[in-house]
N, C-alpha and C positions, 0 to 999 in steps of 0.2 A: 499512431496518431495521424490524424488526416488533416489536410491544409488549413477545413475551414473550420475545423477544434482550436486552432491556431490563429485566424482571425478571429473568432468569437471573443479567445481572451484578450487579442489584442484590442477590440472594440471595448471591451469593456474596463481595462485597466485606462485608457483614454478618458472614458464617462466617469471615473471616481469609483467606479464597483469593483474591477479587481479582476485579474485572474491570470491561469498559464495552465500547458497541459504538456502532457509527458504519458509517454508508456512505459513499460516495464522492457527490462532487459531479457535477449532468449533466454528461455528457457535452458537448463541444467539436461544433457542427456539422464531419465529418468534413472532410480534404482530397479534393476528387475524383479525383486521380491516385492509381496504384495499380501492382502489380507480382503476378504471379503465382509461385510457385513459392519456393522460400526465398530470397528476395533481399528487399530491401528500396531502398521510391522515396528517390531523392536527396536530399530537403529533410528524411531523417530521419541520413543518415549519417552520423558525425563524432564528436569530443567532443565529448560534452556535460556538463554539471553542474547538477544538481536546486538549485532556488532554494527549492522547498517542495512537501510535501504536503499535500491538502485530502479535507476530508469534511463535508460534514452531514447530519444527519435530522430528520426529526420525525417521531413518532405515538404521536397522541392528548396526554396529559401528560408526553410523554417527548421530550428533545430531545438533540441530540448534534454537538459542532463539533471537529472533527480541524484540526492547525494543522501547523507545522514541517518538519524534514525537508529541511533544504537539505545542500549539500557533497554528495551521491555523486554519483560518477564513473562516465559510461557513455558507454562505446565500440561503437559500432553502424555493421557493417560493409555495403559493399555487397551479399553475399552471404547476408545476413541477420543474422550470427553479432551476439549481445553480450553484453557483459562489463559487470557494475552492480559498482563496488568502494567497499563501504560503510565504508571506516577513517576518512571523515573527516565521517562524518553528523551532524549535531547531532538532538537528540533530535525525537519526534514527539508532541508534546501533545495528551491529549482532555480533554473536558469533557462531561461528561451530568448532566443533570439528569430524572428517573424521579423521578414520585410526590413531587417535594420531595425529595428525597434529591441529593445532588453527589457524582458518582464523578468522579474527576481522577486521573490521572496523565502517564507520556509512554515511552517506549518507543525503541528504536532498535535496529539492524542491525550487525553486523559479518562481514566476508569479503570473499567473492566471490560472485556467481551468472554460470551461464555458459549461453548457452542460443540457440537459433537461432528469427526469425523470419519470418513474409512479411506483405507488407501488399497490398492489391489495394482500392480504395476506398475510401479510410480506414479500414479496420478490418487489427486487430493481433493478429494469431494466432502463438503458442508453433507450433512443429514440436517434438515427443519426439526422445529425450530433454534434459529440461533440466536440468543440476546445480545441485542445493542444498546439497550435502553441505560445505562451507565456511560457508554462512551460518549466523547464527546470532542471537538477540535475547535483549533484556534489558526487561523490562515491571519500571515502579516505579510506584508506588499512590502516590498524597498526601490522598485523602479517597474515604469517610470513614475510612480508617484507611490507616497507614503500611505499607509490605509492598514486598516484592521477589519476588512470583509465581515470574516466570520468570528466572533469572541465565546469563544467554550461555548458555542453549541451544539446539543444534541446533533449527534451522525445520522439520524431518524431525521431531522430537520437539515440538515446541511442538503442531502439527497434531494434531486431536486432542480432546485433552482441554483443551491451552488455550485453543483456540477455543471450547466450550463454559466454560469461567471468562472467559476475557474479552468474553465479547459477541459477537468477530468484530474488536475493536476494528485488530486489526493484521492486515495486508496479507501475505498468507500466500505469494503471487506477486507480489511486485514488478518490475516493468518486465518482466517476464515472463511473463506472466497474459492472459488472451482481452480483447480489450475493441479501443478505436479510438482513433487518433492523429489532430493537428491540426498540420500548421505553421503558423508565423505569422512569416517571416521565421527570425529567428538564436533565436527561443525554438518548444519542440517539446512540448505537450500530450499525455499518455497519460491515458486514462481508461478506468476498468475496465468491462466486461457488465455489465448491471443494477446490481446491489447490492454485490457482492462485491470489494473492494478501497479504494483511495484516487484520485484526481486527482493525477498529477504533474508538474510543470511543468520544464522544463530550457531552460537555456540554452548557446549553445556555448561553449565553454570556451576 
């Protein structure tokens, strides 16, 4: 996350628009096994169910911790294919602190996303096309001012201009986004490329 992703939201949570940003946490030392081609290795197939989302940053005076995010459902086939079904998500809480200033709120998902992967050395690559057009989020403010940004709009439309209001703060690809997997027995770690996304942890269901 960079300073001025952190002014932007601080400017705008000022003006009544809203926002805050966060990156995701490092990266999981990957799994060494791996599969070519759209299929997906066996210690990631099955149900599973998110226990939480994670993020933090810092830079410079500005710091930011992403929390929440348990209950979705994701079905992840041998052939890659999966389904993230967010009806039953509890929300995903930030917290930033910029300059003295506390931007808080928490945000969540509702739908479906549907979308095909491969994985070949730990890492976690989307294959096009991937459906968004079912999801859809909801961002509420609690400091420094109260506010409802964005209400259950399309992820197709939040893109955009509310990533510019909100920092970045929300994961615009979830479980379907470039980045690399870890298993670790019956719980399965995804974490996003660089900066862009959250940590999510799942267990099998």
């Amino acid at each position: 996350m960079t300073l001025a992703a952190i002014g932007l939201a601080v400017a705008g949570c000022q003006t009544g628009t809203g926002g805050t940003g966060s990156t995701a946490s490092p990266s999981p030392t990957p799994s060494s096994s791996g599969s070519a081609g759209g299929q997906a290795v066996e210690c990631v197939t099955g149900d599973w169910r998110t226990t939480g989302a994670a993020g933090t940053a810092g830079s410079g005076s500005a710091t930011a911790e992403v929390t929440g995010g348990s209950g979705v459902a994701v079905n992840i086939q041998r052939d890659g294919a999966v389904r993230a079904d967010f009806s039953g998500m509890q929300p995903v809480t930030f917290d930033v602190n910029a300059a003295g200033t506390a931007i808080r709120g928490q945000f969540w998902y509702g739908g479906t996303a549907n979308g095909t992967i491969r994985t070949m050395e730990g890492r976690w690559e989307p294959i096009p096309p991937i459906e968004w057009g079912d999801v859809r989020v909801t961002v509420d403010l609690t400091s420094p001012v109260k506010a409802r940004p964005f209400d259950d709009v399309r992820l197709g439309d939040y893109v955009g201009d509310g990533v510019g209001q909100t920092g970045g703060v929300v994961d615009v690809q979830p479980f379907l986004g470039k980045g690399s997997y870890e298993c670790r027995g019956d719980t399965l770690v995804l974490s996003p490329s660089g900066d862009n996304g959250l940590t999510w942890t799942l267990a099998r269901a």
